[in-house]
C-alpha positions as CSV (number, residue, x, y, z in Angstrom):
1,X,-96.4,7.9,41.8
2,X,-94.4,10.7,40.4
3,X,-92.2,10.7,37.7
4,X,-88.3,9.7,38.3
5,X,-87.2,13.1,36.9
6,X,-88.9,14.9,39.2
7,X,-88.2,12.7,42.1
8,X,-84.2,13.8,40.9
9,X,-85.3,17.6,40.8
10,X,-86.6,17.2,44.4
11,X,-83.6,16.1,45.4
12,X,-81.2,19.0,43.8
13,X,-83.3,21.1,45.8
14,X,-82.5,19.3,49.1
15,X,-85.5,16.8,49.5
16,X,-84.2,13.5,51.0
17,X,-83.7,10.4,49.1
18,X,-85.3,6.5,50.7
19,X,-85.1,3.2,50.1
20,X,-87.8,1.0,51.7
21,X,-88.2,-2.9,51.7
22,X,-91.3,-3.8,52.7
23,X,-92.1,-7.9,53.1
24,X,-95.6,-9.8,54.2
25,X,-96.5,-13.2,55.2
26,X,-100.1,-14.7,54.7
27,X,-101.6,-18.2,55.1
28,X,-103.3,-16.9,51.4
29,X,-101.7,-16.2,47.9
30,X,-104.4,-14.0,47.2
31,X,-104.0,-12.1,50.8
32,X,-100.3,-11.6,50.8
33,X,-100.9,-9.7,47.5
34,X,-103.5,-7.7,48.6
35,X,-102.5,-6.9,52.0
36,X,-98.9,-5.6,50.4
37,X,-100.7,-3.8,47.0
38,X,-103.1,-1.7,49.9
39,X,-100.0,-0.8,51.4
40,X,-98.2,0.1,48.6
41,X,-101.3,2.3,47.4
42,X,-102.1,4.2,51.1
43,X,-98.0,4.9,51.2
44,X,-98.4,5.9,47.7
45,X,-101.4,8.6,48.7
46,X,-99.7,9.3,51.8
47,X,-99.0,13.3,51.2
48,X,-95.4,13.1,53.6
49,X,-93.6,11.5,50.7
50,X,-93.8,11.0,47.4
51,X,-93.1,7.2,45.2
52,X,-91.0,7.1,42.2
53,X,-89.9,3.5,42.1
54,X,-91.8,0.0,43.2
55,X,-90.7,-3.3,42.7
56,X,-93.0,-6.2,43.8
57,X,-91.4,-9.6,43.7
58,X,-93.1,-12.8,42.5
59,X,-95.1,-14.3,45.6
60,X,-93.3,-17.5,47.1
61,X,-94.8,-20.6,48.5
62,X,-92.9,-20.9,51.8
63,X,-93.4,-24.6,53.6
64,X,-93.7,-24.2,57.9
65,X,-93.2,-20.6,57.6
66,X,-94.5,-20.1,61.6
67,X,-95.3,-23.4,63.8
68,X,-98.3,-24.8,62.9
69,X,-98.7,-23.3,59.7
70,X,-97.9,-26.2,57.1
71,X,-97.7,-23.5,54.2
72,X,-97.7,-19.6,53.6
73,X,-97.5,-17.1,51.0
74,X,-94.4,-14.2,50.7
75,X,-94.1,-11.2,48.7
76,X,-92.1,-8.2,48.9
77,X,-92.4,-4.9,47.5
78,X,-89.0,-2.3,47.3
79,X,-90.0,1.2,46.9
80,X,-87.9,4.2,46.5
81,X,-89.3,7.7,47.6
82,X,-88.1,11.2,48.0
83,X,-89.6,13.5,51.4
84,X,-88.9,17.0,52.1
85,X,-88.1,16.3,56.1
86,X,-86.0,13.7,57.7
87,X,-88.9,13.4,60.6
88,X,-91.7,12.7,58.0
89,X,-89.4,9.9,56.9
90,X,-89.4,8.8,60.4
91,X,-93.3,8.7,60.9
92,X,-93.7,7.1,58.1
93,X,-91.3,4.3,59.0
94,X,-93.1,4.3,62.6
95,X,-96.6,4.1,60.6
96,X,-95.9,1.6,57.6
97,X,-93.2,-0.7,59.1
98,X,-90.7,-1.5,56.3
99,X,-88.8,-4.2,56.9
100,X,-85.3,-1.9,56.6
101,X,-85.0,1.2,55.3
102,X,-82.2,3.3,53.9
103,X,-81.4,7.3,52.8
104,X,-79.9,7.1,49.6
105,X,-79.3,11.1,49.5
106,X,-78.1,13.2,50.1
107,X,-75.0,12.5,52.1
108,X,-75.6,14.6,54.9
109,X,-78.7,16.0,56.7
110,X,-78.4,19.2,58.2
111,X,-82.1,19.8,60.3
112,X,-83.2,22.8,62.3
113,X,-83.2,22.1,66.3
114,X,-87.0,22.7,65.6
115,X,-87.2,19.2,63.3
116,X,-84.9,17.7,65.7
117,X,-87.0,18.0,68.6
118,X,-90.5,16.7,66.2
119,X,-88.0,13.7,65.6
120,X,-87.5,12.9,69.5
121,X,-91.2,14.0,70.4
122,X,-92.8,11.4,67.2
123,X,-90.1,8.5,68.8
124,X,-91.1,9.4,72.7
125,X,-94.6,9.6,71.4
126,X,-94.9,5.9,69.6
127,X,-93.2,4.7,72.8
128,X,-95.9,5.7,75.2
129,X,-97.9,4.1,72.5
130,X,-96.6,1.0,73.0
131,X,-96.4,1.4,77.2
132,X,-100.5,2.2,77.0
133,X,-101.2,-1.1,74.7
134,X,-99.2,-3.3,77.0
135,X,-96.0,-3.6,74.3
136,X,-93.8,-2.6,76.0
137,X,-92.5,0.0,78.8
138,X,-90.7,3.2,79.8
139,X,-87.5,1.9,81.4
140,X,-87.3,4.3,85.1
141,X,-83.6,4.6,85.8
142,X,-83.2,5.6,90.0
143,X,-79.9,6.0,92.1
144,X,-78.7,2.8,93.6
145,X,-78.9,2.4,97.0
């Protein structure tokens, strides 16, 4: 993690601003804490964005959290982080899954067409992803006859 300061430095110089949630459900106290603390550490390391801020809650005994599980384990984690391009924000949010997400600063984002177009290609990317695994498809619109 860095240092708040320097996260707020970043930021005057145009880095981008994040708030993540991130939430996990195991049959195990022991695994919902470790599954979330791994996370937290591999986002930490991850070189696209940088931590300043995390918040773990206390883990929750939840009763019939999924249908034929009599008890399971919740924690959640809130993170705030600072990234230099809107689209490494976006893979991230593809490859760690936070439950929501939101860009504290700056106001606006002004990107090149260059960034816009990595944007669209990581998006159409994951979805042909999720077409080859069997999750899902590529909608083919045709004229009506």
């Amino acid at each position: 993690m860095i240092d708040k300061n320097i996260a707020d430095e970043k930021v005057e110089s145009g880095w981008i601003r994040a708030w993540f949630a991130f939430e996990v459900l195991a049959g195990k106290e022991s695994k919902a804490k470790s599954a979330l603390t791994e996370l937290m550490d591999k986002l930490d390391h991850d070189g696209r964005v940088k931590l300043y801020k995390k918040d773990f809650s206390e883990i929750k005994e939840i009763k019939k959290p999924i249908k034929d599980i009599e008890v399971g384990y919740s924690m959640a984690c809130d993170i705030e982080l600072i990234a230099n391009r809107f689209e490494d924000l976006i893979k991230v949010v593809i490859e760690y899954g936070p439950s929501a997400s939101e860009i504290l600063e700056p106001a606006n984002l002004e990107m090149k067409v260059g960034e816009a177009q990595g944007v669209l290609n990581t998006v159409s990317q994951m979805m042909h992803r999720f077409a080859a695994a069997g999750l899902g498809g590529i909608v083919v619109l045709g004229k009506k006859e």
